[in-house]
C-alpha positions in Angstrom: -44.1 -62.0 23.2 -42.1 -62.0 26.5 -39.4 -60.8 24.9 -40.0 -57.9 23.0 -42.3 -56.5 26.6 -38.5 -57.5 27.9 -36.8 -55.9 25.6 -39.2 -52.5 25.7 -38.9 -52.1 29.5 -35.2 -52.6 28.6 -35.1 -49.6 25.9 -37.4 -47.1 28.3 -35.5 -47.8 31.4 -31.8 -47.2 29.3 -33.7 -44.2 27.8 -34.7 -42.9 31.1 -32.0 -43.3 33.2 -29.2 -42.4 29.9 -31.4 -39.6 28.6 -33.3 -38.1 31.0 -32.3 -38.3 34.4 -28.6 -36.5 32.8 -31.0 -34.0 31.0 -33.2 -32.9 33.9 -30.0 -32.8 35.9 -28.0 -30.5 33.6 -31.6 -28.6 32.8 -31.8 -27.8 36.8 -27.9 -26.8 37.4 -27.8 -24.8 34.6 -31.6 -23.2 34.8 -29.6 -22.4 38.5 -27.0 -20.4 37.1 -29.3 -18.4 34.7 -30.9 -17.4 37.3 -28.2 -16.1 39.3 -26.6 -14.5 36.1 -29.6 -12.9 35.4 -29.9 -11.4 39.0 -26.6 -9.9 39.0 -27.2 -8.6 35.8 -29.8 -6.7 36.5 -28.9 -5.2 39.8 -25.3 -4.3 38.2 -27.5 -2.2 35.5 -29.8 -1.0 38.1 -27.0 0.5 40.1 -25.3 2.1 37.1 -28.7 3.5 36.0 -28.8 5.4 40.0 -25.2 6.4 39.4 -26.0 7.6 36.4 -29.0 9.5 37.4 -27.5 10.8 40.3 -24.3 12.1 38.0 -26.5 13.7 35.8 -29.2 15.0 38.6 -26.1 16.7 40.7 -24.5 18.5 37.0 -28.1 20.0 35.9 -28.0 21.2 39.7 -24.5 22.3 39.5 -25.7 24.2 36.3 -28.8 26.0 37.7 -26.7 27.3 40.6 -23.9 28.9 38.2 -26.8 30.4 36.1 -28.2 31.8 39.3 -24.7 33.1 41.0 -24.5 34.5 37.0 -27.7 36.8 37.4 -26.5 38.1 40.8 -22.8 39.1 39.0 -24.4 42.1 36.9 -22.4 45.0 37.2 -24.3 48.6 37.9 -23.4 52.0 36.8 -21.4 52.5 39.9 -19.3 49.5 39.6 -21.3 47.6 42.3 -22.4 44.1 41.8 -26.4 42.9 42.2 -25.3 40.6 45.1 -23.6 43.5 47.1 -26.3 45.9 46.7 -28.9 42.8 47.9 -26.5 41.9 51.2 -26.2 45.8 51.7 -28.6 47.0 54.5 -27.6 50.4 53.7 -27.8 50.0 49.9 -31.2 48.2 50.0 -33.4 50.8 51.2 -32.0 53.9 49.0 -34.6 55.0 46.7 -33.7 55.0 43.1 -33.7 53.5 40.0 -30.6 51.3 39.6 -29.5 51.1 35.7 -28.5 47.8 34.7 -26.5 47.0 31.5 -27.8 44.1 29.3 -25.2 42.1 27.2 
């Protein structure tokens, strides 16, 4: 009877220190990495998403001001641009109907 209660402590101590010591071990180094793999994963992704956003935020901008300058480009029947007659102080205050040509 000795012997097999010799030969059990035997087989769990060999499985403990063979098995799982090595397993915690590799479990903890490599749950290490993960972790730092997963946080320069996601604050690589998180800085292309702001690059991105910003890209994207600066051409709609980029767009809206060339539709704008666009409306202030419209010819009149004199050959005068929109934006000249608007910076004109003499031009402003005249009294008239200005005629505009639509495309």
């Amino acid at each position: 009877m000795q012997r097999k209660v010799n030969r059990l402590i035997r087989l769990a101590t060999s499985f403990v220190i063979l098995g799982l010591v090595p397993l915690l071990a590799a479990g903890t180094v490599l749950t290490g990495h993960f972790r730092s793999n997963m946080e320069r994963v996601v604050l690589d992704d998180i800085g292309r998403m702001v690059s991105y956003g910003g890209s994207n935020t600066e051409a709609v901008l980029e767009e809206c001001s060339s539709l704008t300058k666009h409306i202030y480009d419209v010819s009149t029947d004199d050959g005068m641009f929109l934006y000249q007659i608007l910076k004109s102080p003499v031009l402003a205050g005249r009294k008239g109907k200005w005629k505009l040509p639509f495309f």
